[in-house]
C-alpha positions in Angstrom: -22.8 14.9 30.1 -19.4 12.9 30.5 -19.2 9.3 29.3 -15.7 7.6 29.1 -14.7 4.6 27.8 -11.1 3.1 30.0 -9.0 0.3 28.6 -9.0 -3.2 29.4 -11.9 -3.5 27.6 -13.3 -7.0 26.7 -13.0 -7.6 22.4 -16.6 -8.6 21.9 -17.8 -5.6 24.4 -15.6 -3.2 22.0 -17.6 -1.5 19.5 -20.6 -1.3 22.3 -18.7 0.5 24.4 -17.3 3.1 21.6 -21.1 3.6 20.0 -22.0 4.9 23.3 -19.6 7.0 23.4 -20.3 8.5 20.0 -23.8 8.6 20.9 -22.9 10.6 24.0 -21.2 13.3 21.5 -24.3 13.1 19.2 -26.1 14.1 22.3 -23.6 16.7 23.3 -24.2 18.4 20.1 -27.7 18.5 19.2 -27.9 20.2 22.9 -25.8 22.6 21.2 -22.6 22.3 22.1 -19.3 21.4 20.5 -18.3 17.9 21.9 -15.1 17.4 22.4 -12.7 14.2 23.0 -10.0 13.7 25.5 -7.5 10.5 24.9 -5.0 9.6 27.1 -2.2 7.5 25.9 -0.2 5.3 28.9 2.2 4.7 25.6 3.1 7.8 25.1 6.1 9.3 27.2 5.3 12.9 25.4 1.9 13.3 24.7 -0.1 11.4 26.8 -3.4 13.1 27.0 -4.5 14.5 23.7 -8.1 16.4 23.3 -9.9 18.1 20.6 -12.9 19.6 20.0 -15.1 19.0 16.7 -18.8 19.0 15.3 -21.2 17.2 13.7 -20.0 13.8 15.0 -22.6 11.9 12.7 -20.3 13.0 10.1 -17.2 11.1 10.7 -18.7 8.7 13.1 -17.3 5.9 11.0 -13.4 7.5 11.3 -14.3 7.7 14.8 -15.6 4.7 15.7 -12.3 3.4 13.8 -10.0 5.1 15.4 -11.3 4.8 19.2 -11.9 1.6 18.6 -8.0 0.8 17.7 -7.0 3.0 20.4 -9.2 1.3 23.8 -7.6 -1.9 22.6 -4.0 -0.4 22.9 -4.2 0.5 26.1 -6.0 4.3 25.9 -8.7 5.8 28.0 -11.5 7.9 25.9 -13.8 10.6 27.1 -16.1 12.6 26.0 -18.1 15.6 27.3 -19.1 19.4 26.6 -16.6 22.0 25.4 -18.1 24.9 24.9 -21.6 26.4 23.1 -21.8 25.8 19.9 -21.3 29.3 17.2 -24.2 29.8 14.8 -23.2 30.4 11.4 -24.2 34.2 11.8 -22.3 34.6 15.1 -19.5 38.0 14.4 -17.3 35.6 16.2 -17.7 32.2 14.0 -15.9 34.1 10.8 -12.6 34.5 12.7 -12.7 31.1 14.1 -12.4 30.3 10.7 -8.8 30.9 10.0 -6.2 28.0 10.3 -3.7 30.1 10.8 -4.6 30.6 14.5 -4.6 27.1 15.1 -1.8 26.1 16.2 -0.1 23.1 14.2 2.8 22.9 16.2 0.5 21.1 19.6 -1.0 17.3 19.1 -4.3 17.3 18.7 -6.7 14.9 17.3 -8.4 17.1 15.0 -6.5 19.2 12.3 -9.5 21.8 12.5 -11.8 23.7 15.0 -15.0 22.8 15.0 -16.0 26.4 13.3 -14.2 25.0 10.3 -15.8 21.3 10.5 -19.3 22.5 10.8 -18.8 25.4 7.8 -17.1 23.2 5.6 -19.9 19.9 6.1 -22.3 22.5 5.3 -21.0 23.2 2.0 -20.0 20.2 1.0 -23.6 19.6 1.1 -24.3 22.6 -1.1 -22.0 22.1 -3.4 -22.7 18.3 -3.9 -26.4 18.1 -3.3 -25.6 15.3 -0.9 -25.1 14.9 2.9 -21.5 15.3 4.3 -22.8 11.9 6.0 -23.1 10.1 2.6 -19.4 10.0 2.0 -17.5 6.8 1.7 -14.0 6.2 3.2 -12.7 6.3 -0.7 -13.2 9.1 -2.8 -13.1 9.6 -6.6 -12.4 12.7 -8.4 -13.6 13.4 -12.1 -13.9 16.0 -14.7 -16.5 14.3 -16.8 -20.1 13.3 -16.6 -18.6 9.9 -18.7 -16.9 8.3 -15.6 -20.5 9.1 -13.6 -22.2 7.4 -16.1 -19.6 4.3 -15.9 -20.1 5.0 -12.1 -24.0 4.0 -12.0 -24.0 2.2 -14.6 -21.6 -0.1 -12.4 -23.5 0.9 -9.0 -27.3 1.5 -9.8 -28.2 2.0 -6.5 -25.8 4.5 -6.0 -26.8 8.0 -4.0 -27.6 10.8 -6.0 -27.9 14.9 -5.5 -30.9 15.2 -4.2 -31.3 18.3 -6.6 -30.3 19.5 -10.2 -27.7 22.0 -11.0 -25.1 21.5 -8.2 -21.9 22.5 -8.8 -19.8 19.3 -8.1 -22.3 16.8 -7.7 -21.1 14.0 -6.0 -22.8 10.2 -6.4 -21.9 7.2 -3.6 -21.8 3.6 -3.5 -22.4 2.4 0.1 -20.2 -0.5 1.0 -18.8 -2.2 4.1 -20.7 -3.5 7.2 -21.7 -0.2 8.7 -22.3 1.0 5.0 -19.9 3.4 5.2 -16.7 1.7 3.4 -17.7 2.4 0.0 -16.8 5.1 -3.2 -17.9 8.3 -3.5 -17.6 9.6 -7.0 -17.5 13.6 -7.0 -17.8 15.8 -10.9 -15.4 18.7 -10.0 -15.8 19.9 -13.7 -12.6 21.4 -15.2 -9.8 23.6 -13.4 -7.6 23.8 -10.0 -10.5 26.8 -8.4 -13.2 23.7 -8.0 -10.8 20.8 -6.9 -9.3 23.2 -4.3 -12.7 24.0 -2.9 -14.2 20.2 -2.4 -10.5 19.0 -0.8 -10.7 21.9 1.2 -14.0 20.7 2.7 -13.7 16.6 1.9 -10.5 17.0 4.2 -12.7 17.3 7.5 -14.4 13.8 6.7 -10.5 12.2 7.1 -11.1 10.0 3.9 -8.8 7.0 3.1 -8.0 7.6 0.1 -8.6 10.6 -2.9 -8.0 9.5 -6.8 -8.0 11.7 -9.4 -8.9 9.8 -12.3 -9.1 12.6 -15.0 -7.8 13.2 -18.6 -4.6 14.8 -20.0 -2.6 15.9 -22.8 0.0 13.6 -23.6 3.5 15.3 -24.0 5.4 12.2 -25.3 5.8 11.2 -29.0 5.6 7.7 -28.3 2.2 8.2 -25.8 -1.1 7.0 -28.1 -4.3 8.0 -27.3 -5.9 6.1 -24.6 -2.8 5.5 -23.1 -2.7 6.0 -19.0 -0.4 8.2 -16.7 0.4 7.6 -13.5 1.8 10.6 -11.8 4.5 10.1 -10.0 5.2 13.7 -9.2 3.6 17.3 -9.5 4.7 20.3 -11.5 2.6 22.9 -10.1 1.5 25.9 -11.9 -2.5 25.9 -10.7 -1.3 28.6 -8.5 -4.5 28.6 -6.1 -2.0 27.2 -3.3 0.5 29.3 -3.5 0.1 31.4 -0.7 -0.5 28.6 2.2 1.9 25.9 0.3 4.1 27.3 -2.1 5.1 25.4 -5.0 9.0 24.5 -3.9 7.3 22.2 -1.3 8.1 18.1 -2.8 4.2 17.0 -3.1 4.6 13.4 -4.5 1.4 10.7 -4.1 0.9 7.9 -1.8 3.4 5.0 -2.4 0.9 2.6 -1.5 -1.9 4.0 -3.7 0.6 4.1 -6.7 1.7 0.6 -6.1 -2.2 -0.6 -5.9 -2.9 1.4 -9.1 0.3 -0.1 -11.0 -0.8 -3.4 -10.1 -4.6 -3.1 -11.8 -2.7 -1.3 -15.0 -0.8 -4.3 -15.5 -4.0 -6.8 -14.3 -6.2 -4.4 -17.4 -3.1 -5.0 -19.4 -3.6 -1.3 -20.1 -0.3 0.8 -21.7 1.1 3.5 -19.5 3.9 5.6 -18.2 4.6 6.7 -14.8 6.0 10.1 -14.6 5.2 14.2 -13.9 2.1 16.0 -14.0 2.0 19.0 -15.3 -1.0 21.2 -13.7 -1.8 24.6 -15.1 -4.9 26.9 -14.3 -4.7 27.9 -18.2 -6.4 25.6 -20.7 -5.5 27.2 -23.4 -1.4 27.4 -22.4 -1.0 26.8 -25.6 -1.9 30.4 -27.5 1.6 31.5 -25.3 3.6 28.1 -25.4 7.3 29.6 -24.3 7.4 29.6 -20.6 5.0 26.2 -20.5 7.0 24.3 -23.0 10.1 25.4 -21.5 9.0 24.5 -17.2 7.3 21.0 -19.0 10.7 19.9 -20.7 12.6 21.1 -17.7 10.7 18.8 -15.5 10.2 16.1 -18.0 7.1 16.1 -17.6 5.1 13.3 -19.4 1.3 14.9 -19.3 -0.5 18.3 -18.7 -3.8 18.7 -16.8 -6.3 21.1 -14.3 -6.5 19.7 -11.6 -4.0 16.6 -10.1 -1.1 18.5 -8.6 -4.0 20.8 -6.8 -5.8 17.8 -5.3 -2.3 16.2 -4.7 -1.5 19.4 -2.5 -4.0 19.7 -0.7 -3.9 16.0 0.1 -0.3 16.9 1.4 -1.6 19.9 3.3 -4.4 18.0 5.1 -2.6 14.4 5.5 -5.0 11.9 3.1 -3.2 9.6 1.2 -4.0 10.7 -2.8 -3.1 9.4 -6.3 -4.1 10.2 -9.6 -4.5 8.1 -12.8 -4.6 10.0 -15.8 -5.7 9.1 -19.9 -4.5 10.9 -23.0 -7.1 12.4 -24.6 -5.0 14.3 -26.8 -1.3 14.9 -27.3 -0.8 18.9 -28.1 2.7 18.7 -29.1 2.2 16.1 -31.8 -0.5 17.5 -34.0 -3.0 15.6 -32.1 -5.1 18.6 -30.6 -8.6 17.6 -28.9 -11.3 18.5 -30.8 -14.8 17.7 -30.5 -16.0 14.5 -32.9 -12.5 12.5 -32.2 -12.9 13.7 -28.3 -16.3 11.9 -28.0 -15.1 8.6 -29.9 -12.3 8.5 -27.6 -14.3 9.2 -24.4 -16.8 6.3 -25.1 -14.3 3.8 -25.9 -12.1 4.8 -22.4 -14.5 5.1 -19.6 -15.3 1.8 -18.5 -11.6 1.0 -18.3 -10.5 3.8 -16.5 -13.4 3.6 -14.2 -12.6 -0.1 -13.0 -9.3 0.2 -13.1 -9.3 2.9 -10.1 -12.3 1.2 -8.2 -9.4 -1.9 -8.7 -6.9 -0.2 -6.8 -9.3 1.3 -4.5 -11.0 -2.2 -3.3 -6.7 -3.6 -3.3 -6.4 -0.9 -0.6 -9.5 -1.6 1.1 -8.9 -5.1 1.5 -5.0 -4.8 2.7 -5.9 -1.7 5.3 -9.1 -1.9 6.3 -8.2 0.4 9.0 -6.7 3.1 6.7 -3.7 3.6 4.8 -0.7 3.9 7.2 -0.7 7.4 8.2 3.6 8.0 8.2 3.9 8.7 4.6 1.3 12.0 5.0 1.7 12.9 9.0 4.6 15.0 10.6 5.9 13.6 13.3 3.9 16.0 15.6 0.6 15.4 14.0 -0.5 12.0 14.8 -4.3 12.7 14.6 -6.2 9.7 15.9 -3.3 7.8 15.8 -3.9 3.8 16.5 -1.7 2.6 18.9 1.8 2.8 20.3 3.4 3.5 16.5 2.3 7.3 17.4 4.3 9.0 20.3 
Protein backbone atom coordinates (compact mmCIF):
# COMPACT_ATOMS: atom_id res chain seq x y z
CA UNK A 1 0.00 0.00 0.00
CA UNK A 2 1.39 3.48 -1.09
CA UNK A 3 -0.68 6.60 -0.63
CA UNK A 4 0.98 10.13 -1.16
CA UNK A 5 -0.09 13.28 -0.60
CA UNK A 6 1.83 16.10 -3.35
CA UNK A 7 1.78 19.83 -2.80
CA UNK A 8 -0.38 22.33 -4.23
CA UNK A 9 -2.91 21.20 -2.19
CA UNK A 10 -6.24 23.22 -1.82
CA UNK A 11 -6.47 24.80 2.18
CA UNK A 12 -9.95 23.39 2.85
CA UNK A 13 -8.96 19.87 1.11
CA UNK A 14 -5.87 19.92 3.70
CA UNK A 15 -6.45 17.90 6.65
CA UNK A 16 -8.56 15.41 4.32
CA UNK A 17 -5.85 14.69 2.35
CA UNK A 18 -3.31 14.16 5.46
CA UNK A 19 -6.03 11.78 7.51
CA UNK A 20 -5.84 9.59 4.63
CA UNK A 21 -2.62 9.45 4.71
CA UNK A 22 -2.35 8.61 8.40
CA UNK A 23 -5.07 6.17 7.94
CA UNK A 24 -3.02 4.51 5.12
CA UNK A 25 -0.02 4.04 7.92
CA UNK A 26 -2.67 2.84 10.45
CA UNK A 27 -3.34 0.25 7.84
CA UNK A 28 0.18 -0.39 7.09
CA UNK A 29 0.73 -1.39 10.59
CA UNK A 30 -2.06 -3.41 11.81
CA UNK A 31 -0.96 -5.64 8.59
CA UNK A 32 2.10 -5.84 10.45
CA UNK A 33 4.42 -3.84 9.19
CA UNK A 34 6.43 -0.76 10.18
CA UNK A 35 5.10 2.24 8.05
CA UNK A 36 7.35 4.44 7.14
CA UNK A 37 7.26 8.18 5.66
CA UNK A 38 9.16 9.72 2.83
CA UNK A 39 9.07 13.81 2.62
CA UNK A 40 10.58 15.56 -0.05
CA UNK A 41 11.44 19.05 0.46
CA UNK A 42 11.69 21.34 -3.12
CA UNK A 43 13.11 24.01 -0.27
CA UNK A 44 15.70 22.27 0.74
CA UNK A 45 19.09 22.47 -1.31
CA UNK A 46 20.64 19.70 1.11
CA UNK A 47 18.21 17.45 2.28
CA UNK A 48 15.55 17.23 0.11
CA UNK A 49 13.96 13.83 0.59
CA UNK A 50 13.92 12.84 4.15
CA UNK A 51 12.26 9.29 5.35
CA UNK A 52 11.76 7.47 8.47
CA UNK A 53 10.32 4.55 9.64
CA UNK A 54 8.09 4.43 13.07
CA UNK A 55 5.20 2.50 14.81
CA UNK A 56 2.09 2.70 16.23
CA UNK A 57 0.97 5.81 14.18
CA UNK A 58 -2.36 6.15 16.37
CA UNK A 59 0.12 7.31 18.93
CA UNK A 60 1.36 10.46 17.66
CA UNK A 61 -1.21 10.82 15.02
CA UNK A 62 -1.87 14.33 16.36
CA UNK A 63 2.11 15.41 15.91
CA UNK A 64 1.73 13.94 12.66
CA UNK A 65 -1.15 15.23 11.35
CA UNK A 66 0.54 18.63 12.65
CA UNK A 67 3.46 18.43 11.11
CA UNK A 68 2.41 17.02 7.48
CA UNK A 69 -0.11 19.24 7.50
CA UNK A 70 2.44 22.43 7.87
CA UNK A 71 4.73 20.79 5.50
CA UNK A 72 2.02 19.95 2.10
CA UNK A 73 1.24 23.64 2.46
CA UNK A 74 5.02 24.69 2.14
CA UNK A 75 5.59 23.16 -0.88
CA UNK A 76 6.47 19.16 0.31
CA UNK A 77 5.36 15.95 -1.24
CA UNK A 78 4.41 13.10 1.53
CA UNK A 79 4.28 9.40 1.14
CA UNK A 80 3.69 6.70 2.82
CA UNK A 81 4.02 2.89 2.32
CA UNK A 82 5.55 -0.42 3.82
CA UNK A 83 9.07 -0.58 5.28
CA UNK A 84 9.66 -3.65 6.51
CA UNK A 85 7.79 -6.53 8.90
CA UNK A 86 7.12 -5.54 11.93
CA UNK A 87 9.58 -7.29 15.16
CA UNK A 88 7.63 -8.92 17.92
CA UNK A 89 8.61 -8.08 21.19
CA UNK A 90 10.23 -11.67 21.66
CA UNK A 91 12.08 -11.49 18.32
CA UNK A 92 16.27 -12.23 19.38
CA UNK A 93 16.58 -9.45 16.94
CA UNK A 94 14.16 -6.67 18.48
CA UNK A 95 16.57 -6.28 21.76
CA UNK A 96 19.53 -4.94 19.60
CA UNK A 97 17.40 -2.75 17.58
CA UNK A 98 17.02 -1.21 20.75
CA UNK A 99 20.18 0.60 21.16
CA UNK A 100 20.49 4.36 19.99
CA UNK A 101 23.73 4.15 19.63
CA UNK A 102 23.47 2.48 16.22
CA UNK A 103 21.32 5.05 15.02
CA UNK A 104 22.92 7.24 13.43
CA UNK A 105 22.31 10.96 14.63
CA UNK A 106 24.56 12.52 12.32
CA UNK A 107 21.75 11.67 8.95
CA UNK A 108 18.22 13.83 8.81
CA UNK A 109 15.54 11.89 9.59
CA UNK A 110 12.16 12.59 10.73
CA UNK A 111 12.19 10.35 13.57
CA UNK A 112 14.84 10.43 16.43
CA UNK A 113 14.10 6.64 17.08
CA UNK A 114 13.54 3.28 15.25
CA UNK A 115 10.48 1.99 15.39
CA UNK A 116 11.87 -0.97 17.86
CA UNK A 117 12.29 1.77 20.32
CA UNK A 118 8.80 3.57 19.60
CA UNK A 119 6.77 0.42 19.87
CA UNK A 120 8.89 -0.77 23.33
CA UNK A 121 8.77 2.39 24.88
CA UNK A 122 4.54 3.07 24.10
CA UNK A 123 4.28 -0.19 25.60
CA UNK A 124 5.58 0.82 28.75
CA UNK A 125 4.49 3.96 29.06
CA UNK A 126 1.26 2.21 29.30
CA UNK A 127 2.56 -0.04 32.07
CA UNK A 128 3.94 2.14 33.96
CA UNK A 129 1.08 4.78 33.79
CA UNK A 130 -1.96 2.59 33.61
CA UNK A 131 -2.95 4.63 30.60
CA UNK A 132 -2.71 4.50 26.83
CA UNK A 133 0.40 6.03 25.12
CA UNK A 134 -2.71 7.45 22.92
CA UNK A 135 -4.19 9.39 25.98
CA UNK A 136 -1.32 11.86 26.17
CA UNK A 137 -1.77 15.51 25.56
CA UNK A 138 0.57 17.79 23.70
CA UNK A 139 1.53 19.38 27.38
CA UNK A 140 2.86 17.40 29.96
CA UNK A 141 3.10 17.81 33.73
CA UNK A 142 5.50 16.30 36.04
CA UNK A 143 4.90 15.85 39.89
CA UNK A 144 6.18 14.22 43.02
CA UNK A 145 3.02 14.35 44.96
CA UNK A 146 -0.44 12.97 45.01
CA UNK A 147 -1.49 16.88 46.21
CA UNK A 148 -1.01 18.42 42.68
CA UNK A 149 -3.21 15.20 41.27
CA UNK A 150 -5.73 15.99 43.56
CA UNK A 151 -5.60 19.97 42.49
CA UNK A 152 -5.43 18.34 39.03
CA UNK A 153 -9.15 16.64 39.18
CA UNK A 154 -10.24 18.58 41.36
CA UNK A 155 -9.81 21.30 38.51
CA UNK A 156 -10.55 18.65 35.59
CA UNK A 157 -13.12 16.02 36.85
CA UNK A 158 -13.45 14.43 33.90
CA UNK A 159 -10.02 13.84 33.56
CA UNK A 160 -8.54 10.17 32.36
CA UNK A 161 -7.49 7.98 35.01
CA UNK A 162 -5.15 4.53 35.28
CA UNK A 163 -7.32 2.21 34.46
CA UNK A 164 -5.84 0.14 37.42
CA UNK A 165 -4.38 0.56 41.06
CA UNK A 166 -0.89 0.46 42.01
CA UNK A 167 1.00 1.77 38.84
CA UNK A 168 4.09 3.13 39.35
CA UNK A 169 3.82 6.70 37.76
CA UNK A 170 0.35 6.99 37.22
CA UNK A 171 -0.46 9.52 34.83
CA UNK A 172 -4.12 11.48 34.68
CA UNK A 173 -5.19 13.69 31.32
CA UNK A 174 -7.34 16.42 30.50
CA UNK A 175 -8.43 16.18 26.86
CA UNK A 176 -8.50 19.54 25.17
CA UNK A 177 -8.32 21.02 21.68
CA UNK A 178 -10.45 20.21 18.59
CA UNK A 179 -9.22 16.81 17.90
CA UNK A 180 -9.06 16.26 21.82
CA UNK A 181 -5.69 15.92 21.81
CA UNK A 182 -4.28 19.50 22.92
CA UNK A 183 -4.71 19.11 26.46
CA UNK A 184 -2.48 18.36 29.99
CA UNK A 185 -1.37 15.23 30.98
CA UNK A 186 -0.41 15.19 34.65
CA UNK A 187 2.09 12.22 35.37
CA UNK A 188 3.09 11.19 39.60
CA UNK A 189 6.80 10.19 39.03
CA UNK A 190 7.08 9.89 42.98
CA UNK A 191 10.54 11.04 44.38
CA UNK A 192 14.11 10.60 42.75
CA UNK A 193 16.10 11.10 39.23
CA UNK A 194 15.75 6.70 38.51
CA UNK A 195 11.72 7.39 37.83
CA UNK A 196 11.83 10.85 35.96
CA UNK A 197 14.59 9.29 33.66
CA UNK A 198 12.44 6.35 32.87
CA UNK A 199 8.96 8.19 31.82
CA UNK A 200 11.20 11.03 29.60
CA UNK A 201 12.87 8.23 28.18
CA UNK A 202 9.57 6.89 26.84
CA UNK A 203 7.27 10.32 26.81
CA UNK A 204 10.03 11.45 24.32
CA UNK A 205 8.61 9.19 21.44
CA UNK A 206 5.08 10.96 21.74
CA UNK A 207 7.20 14.44 20.60
CA UNK A 208 5.28 16.54 23.39
CA UNK A 209 5.16 20.40 23.35
CA UNK A 210 6.07 21.06 26.33
CA UNK A 211 7.38 19.09 29.86
CA UNK A 212 7.00 21.06 33.37
CA UNK A 213 8.34 19.96 36.34
CA UNK A 214 6.35 21.53 38.95
CA UNK A 215 7.77 19.79 42.06
CA UNK A 216 9.03 20.93 45.56
CA UNK A 217 12.60 21.95 46.90
CA UNK A 218 14.68 22.96 49.58
CA UNK A 219 15.29 26.45 49.65
CA UNK A 220 19.11 27.42 49.97
CA UNK A 221 18.67 31.18 50.48
CA UNK A 222 18.19 33.03 53.92
CA UNK A 223 15.88 35.38 52.55
CA UNK A 224 13.58 32.38 50.56
CA UNK A 225 10.18 31.80 52.91
CA UNK A 226 8.34 28.92 52.72
CA UNK A 227 6.01 28.77 49.85
CA UNK A 228 8.12 30.84 47.97
CA UNK A 229 8.60 29.60 44.01
CA UNK A 230 11.85 28.81 42.02
CA UNK A 231 12.25 29.09 38.69
CA UNK A 232 15.24 27.33 37.41
CA UNK A 233 17.09 28.90 35.23
CA UNK A 234 19.90 26.39 35.11
CA UNK A 235 20.89 22.86 36.27
CA UNK A 236 23.49 21.58 38.63
CA UNK A 237 23.49 18.07 38.02
CA UNK A 238 24.53 15.45 40.42
CA UNK A 239 21.33 12.78 39.68
CA UNK A 240 24.01 10.98 37.95
CA UNK A 241 21.66 8.49 35.93
CA UNK A 242 22.82 10.53 32.65
CA UNK A 243 26.03 10.49 32.98
CA UNK A 244 27.13 8.06 30.72
CA UNK A 245 25.01 9.18 27.45
CA UNK A 246 25.22 13.04 28.47
CA UNK A 247 27.71 13.92 30.88
CA UNK A 248 27.17 16.57 33.22
CA UNK A 249 29.76 19.38 31.61
CA UNK A 250 27.06 19.56 28.75
CA UNK A 251 25.13 23.42 29.34
CA UNK A 252 21.34 21.99 29.87
CA UNK A 253 19.42 25.34 30.50
CA UNK A 254 15.30 25.32 29.93
CA UNK A 255 13.18 26.61 27.20
CA UNK A 256 13.39 30.54 27.02
CA UNK A 257 9.89 30.65 25.96
CA UNK A 258 8.49 28.35 28.67
CA UNK A 259 10.44 30.42 31.31
CA UNK A 260 9.22 33.63 30.01
CA UNK A 261 5.33 32.12 29.99
CA UNK A 262 5.93 30.82 33.52
CA UNK A 263 7.47 34.39 34.73
CA UNK A 264 4.58 36.01 33.39
CA UNK A 265 1.74 33.81 35.47
CA UNK A 266 4.32 34.31 38.73
CA UNK A 267 3.89 37.88 38.44
CA UNK A 268 -0.17 37.62 37.20
CA UNK A 269 -0.49 35.01 40.88
CA UNK A 270 1.53 37.85 42.37
CA UNK A 271 3.38 34.83 43.82
CA UNK A 272 7.22 35.61 45.47
CA UNK A 273 10.04 33.95 43.66
CA UNK A 274 13.64 33.76 42.50
CA UNK A 275 14.94 32.62 39.26
CA UNK A 276 18.16 30.89 39.58
CA UNK A 277 20.09 27.09 39.82
CA UNK A 278 18.79 23.84 40.56
CA UNK A 279 20.51 21.80 42.41
CA UNK A 280 19.57 17.91 41.56
CA UNK A 281 20.99 15.12 43.73
CA UNK A 282 19.99 11.31 43.64
CA UNK A 283 20.65 11.49 47.65
CA UNK A 284 17.78 12.79 49.78
CA UNK A 285 19.40 12.63 52.68
CA UNK A 286 22.74 14.79 51.27
CA UNK A 287 22.58 16.22 54.26
CA UNK A 288 24.08 13.29 56.89
CA UNK A 289 27.57 14.18 54.57
CA UNK A 290 27.04 17.94 53.85
CA UNK A 291 30.91 18.88 52.65
CA UNK A 292 31.05 18.12 49.03
CA UNK A 293 27.15 19.20 48.52
CA UNK A 294 27.41 22.45 50.36
CA UNK A 295 30.63 23.20 48.83
CA UNK A 296 29.29 22.28 44.51
CA UNK A 297 25.72 24.30 45.78
CA UNK A 298 27.72 27.55 46.86
CA UNK A 299 29.96 27.15 43.97
CA UNK A 300 27.17 27.22 41.68
CA UNK A 301 25.01 29.59 43.62
CA UNK A 302 22.60 27.58 43.58
CA UNK A 303 19.22 28.86 44.99
CA UNK A 304 17.24 25.33 45.64
CA UNK A 305 17.95 21.54 45.80
CA UNK A 306 15.73 18.78 44.46
CA UNK A 307 15.27 14.92 42.76
CA UNK A 308 14.36 15.22 39.85
CA UNK A 309 14.41 18.80 37.51
CA UNK A 310 17.93 18.80 36.08
CA UNK A 311 17.19 14.91 35.05
CA UNK A 312 13.90 15.77 33.25
CA UNK A 313 15.74 19.00 32.02
CA UNK A 314 18.39 16.56 30.41
CA UNK A 315 16.64 14.44 28.91
CA UNK A 316 14.55 17.15 27.43
CA UNK A 317 17.92 18.32 25.97
CA UNK A 318 18.82 14.85 24.77
CA UNK A 319 15.51 14.19 23.02
CA UNK A 320 14.71 18.01 21.77
CA UNK A 321 11.25 18.95 23.88
CA UNK A 322 11.13 22.20 25.10
CA UNK A 323 11.03 21.72 29.26
CA UNK A 324 10.85 24.04 32.34
CA UNK A 325 10.47 23.56 35.85
CA UNK A 326 8.68 25.60 38.61
CA UNK A 327 9.68 24.71 41.91
CA UNK A 328 8.21 25.61 45.81
CA UNK A 329 10.14 25.65 49.06
CA UNK A 330 8.96 23.32 51.17
CA UNK A 331 11.71 23.54 53.51
CA UNK A 332 14.94 25.51 53.71
CA UNK A 333 17.77 22.88 55.13
CA UNK A 334 20.37 25.37 55.69
CA UNK A 335 18.33 27.70 57.92
CA UNK A 336 16.97 25.44 60.60
CA UNK A 337 13.87 24.88 58.67
CA UNK A 338 14.19 21.07 57.98
CA UNK A 339 10.85 19.29 56.55
CA UNK A 340 9.21 17.36 58.84
CA UNK A 341 6.01 15.80 58.79
CA UNK A 342 2.95 17.99 60.64
CA UNK A 343 4.53 21.57 59.21
CA UNK A 344 5.05 19.55 55.68
CA UNK A 345 1.28 18.72 55.42
CA UNK A 346 0.15 22.39 56.59
CA UNK A 347 2.37 23.66 53.95
CA UNK A 348 1.32 21.21 51.19
CA UNK A 349 -2.45 22.15 51.60
CA UNK A 350 -2.10 25.69 51.61
CA UNK A 351 0.39 25.48 48.12
CA UNK A 352 -1.19 23.21 45.71
CA UNK A 353 -3.82 25.03 44.18
CA UNK A 354 -1.44 27.83 43.39
CA UNK A 355 1.23 25.98 42.09
CA UNK A 356 -1.09 23.83 40.04
CA UNK A 357 -2.73 26.98 38.14
CA UNK A 358 0.08 28.72 37.94
CA UNK A 359 1.83 25.98 35.50
CA UNK A 360 -1.52 25.09 33.62
CA UNK A 361 -1.21 29.30 33.22
CA UNK A 362 1.92 29.15 31.41
CA UNK A 363 1.03 26.04 29.68
CA UNK A 364 -2.50 27.44 28.10
CA UNK A 365 0.06 31.08 27.39
CA UNK A 366 2.06 28.66 25.21
CA UNK A 367 -0.73 26.90 23.70
CA UNK A 368 -2.43 29.87 22.63
CA UNK A 369 0.84 31.76 21.05
CA UNK A 370 2.15 28.32 19.27
CA UNK A 371 -0.45 26.23 18.60
CA UNK A 372 1.83 24.49 16.25
CA UNK A 373 4.54 23.82 18.90
CA UNK A 374 7.15 25.70 20.47
CA UNK A 375 9.80 26.82 17.86
CA UNK A 376 11.99 23.91 17.57
CA UNK A 377 15.69 26.12 17.23
CA UNK A 378 16.25 26.53 20.79
CA UNK A 379 16.28 22.34 21.29
CA UNK A 380 17.27 21.03 17.57
CA UNK A 381 20.91 20.84 16.08
CA UNK A 382 21.22 22.10 13.08
CA UNK A 383 21.18 18.56 11.44
CA UNK A 384 18.13 17.31 13.25
CA UNK A 385 15.19 19.03 11.96
CA UNK A 386 12.62 16.31 12.74
CA UNK A 387 9.29 17.10 11.06
CA UNK A 388 10.43 20.42 10.54
CA UNK A 389 7.49 22.91 9.09
CA UNK A 390 8.56 24.68 6.32
CA UNK A 391 11.52 26.29 4.58
CA UNK A 392 13.00 27.58 8.23
CA UNK A 393 14.54 23.82 8.27
CA UNK A 394 17.32 23.12 5.51
Amino acid sequence: MIEQVRAPVPAEKLDHEIDRLLDAADAVYHDGWYPELEVVRPWSAHNPRISGEFARPSAIRRYLHRELRGLVAAGATVTARAARPARAFTDPEFFAALDEDRFDLRVKKLFLFGPERMALSLDRLSHYTGTPAESFQRHVLFTNYAMHVESFLERFPDAERPDREGVQMPAFHARGGIDGADGVTLVNIGVGPANAKTVTDHLAVLRPDTMIMIGHAGGLRNRQELGDFVLATAYQRADHVLDEVLPADVPVIPSLRLNSYLMGALERAEATYRPGVVHTTDNRNWEFNQSSTLYRMRLARAVAVDMESATIAANGFRYRIPNATLLCVSDKPLHAEPKLAGGARAFYETSKRKHLGIALDAVEQARAEHPDGLPGSEVRSVDEPLLGNGPDSA
